[in-house]
N, C-alpha and C positions, 0 to 999 in steps of 0.2 A: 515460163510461159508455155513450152511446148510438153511439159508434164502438165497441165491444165487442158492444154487442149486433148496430149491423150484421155482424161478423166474424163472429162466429158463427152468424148466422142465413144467409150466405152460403157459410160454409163446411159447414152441415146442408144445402144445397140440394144444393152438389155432390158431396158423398160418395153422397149419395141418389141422384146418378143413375146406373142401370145400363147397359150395353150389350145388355146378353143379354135385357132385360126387357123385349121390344118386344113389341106387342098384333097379330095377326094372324086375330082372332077375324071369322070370317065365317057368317052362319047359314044360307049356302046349302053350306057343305064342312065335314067333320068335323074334327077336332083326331089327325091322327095322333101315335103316337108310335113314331120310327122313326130309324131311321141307317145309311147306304151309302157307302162311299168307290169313288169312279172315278177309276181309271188314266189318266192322259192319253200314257201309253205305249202303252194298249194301242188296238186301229185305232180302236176303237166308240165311244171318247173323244178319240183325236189331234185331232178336230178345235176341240177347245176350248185348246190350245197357240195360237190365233189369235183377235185381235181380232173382235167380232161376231158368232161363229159360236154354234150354238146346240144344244144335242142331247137327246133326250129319255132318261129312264133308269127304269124300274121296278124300286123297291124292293120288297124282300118285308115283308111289314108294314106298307106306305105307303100314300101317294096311289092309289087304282085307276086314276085317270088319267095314272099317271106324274108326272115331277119334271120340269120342264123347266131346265136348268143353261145359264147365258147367260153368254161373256164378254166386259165391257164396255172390257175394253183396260187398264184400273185394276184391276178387281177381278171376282170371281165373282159373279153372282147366281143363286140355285134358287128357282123358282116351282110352284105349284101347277100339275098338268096338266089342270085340270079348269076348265071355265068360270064365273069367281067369281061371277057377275050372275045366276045362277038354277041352279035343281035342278039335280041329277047325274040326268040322263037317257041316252039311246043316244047323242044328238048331242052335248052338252056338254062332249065332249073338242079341247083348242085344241087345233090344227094351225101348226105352224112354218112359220113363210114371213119368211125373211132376219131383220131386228131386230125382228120384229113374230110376237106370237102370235094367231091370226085362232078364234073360237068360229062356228060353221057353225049355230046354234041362234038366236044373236040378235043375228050380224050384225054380230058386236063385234072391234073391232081392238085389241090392247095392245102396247103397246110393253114392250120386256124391259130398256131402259137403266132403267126409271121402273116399272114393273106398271101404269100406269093406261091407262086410253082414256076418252074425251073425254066428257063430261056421265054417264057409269057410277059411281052411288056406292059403292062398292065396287071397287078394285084388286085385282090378281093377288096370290093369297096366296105369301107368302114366308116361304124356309124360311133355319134359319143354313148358313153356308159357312164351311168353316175349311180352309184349304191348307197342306199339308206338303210342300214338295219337287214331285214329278208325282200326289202325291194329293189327290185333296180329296174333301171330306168334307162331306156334307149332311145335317140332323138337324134336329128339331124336340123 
């Protein structure tokens, strides 16, 4: 009886878990709701076909500060363009500099492999990536 109960109280754990159910809530950036798919045929995007490289994209409906689309060599990651650690003001939009997104406001470096930078309680808000072929597709 009590190996029955472990089974199934193991197997409510893991049906429970979602993928798509990840928490992204930050009280300095809004909650958009939005989706844009980028060509990596076309020039404005080619350079995400490579390891490291990093581009920024404005959706309509999105981020004011842009999306920033990072590839990590494995996989896509899109972050928020705006500086997670404080208000959206003139300055609080990150600036791309090689695997590092730099905020000019407060002096803050993030890395794009991870969203975090260093003693900042708050990481770079992140959006989902889904890739089809040379499109991918960023949505929250």
């Amino acid at each position: 009886m009590k190996k029955i109960f472990i089974l199934i109280f193991f197997a409510g754990f893991l049906l429970g878990c979602n993928k798509d159910s990840f928490n992204n809530d930050n009280p300095y950036l809004p909650n958009y709701s939005f989706s844009m798919d980028l060509n990596k045929n076309l020039p404005s995007y080619s350079g995400l076909n490579f390891a490291g490289n990093a581009v920024k994209a404005y959706p309509a409906n999105g981020p004011s500060r842009g999306v920033i689309v990072f590839n990590t060599g494995g996989e896509y990651k899109a972050w928020d363009g705006a500086c997670p650690n404080q208000d959206l003001t003139t300055c609080s939009t990150l600036n791309l500099s090689g695997s590092n997104a730099n905020c000019t406001c407060g002096n803050e470096n993030y890395n794009l492999f991870t969203g975090q930078s260093a003693g900042k309680p708050y990481p770079l808000k992140q959006y989902r990536v889904e890739v089809n072929g040379d499109i991918i597709r960023i949505f929250n």
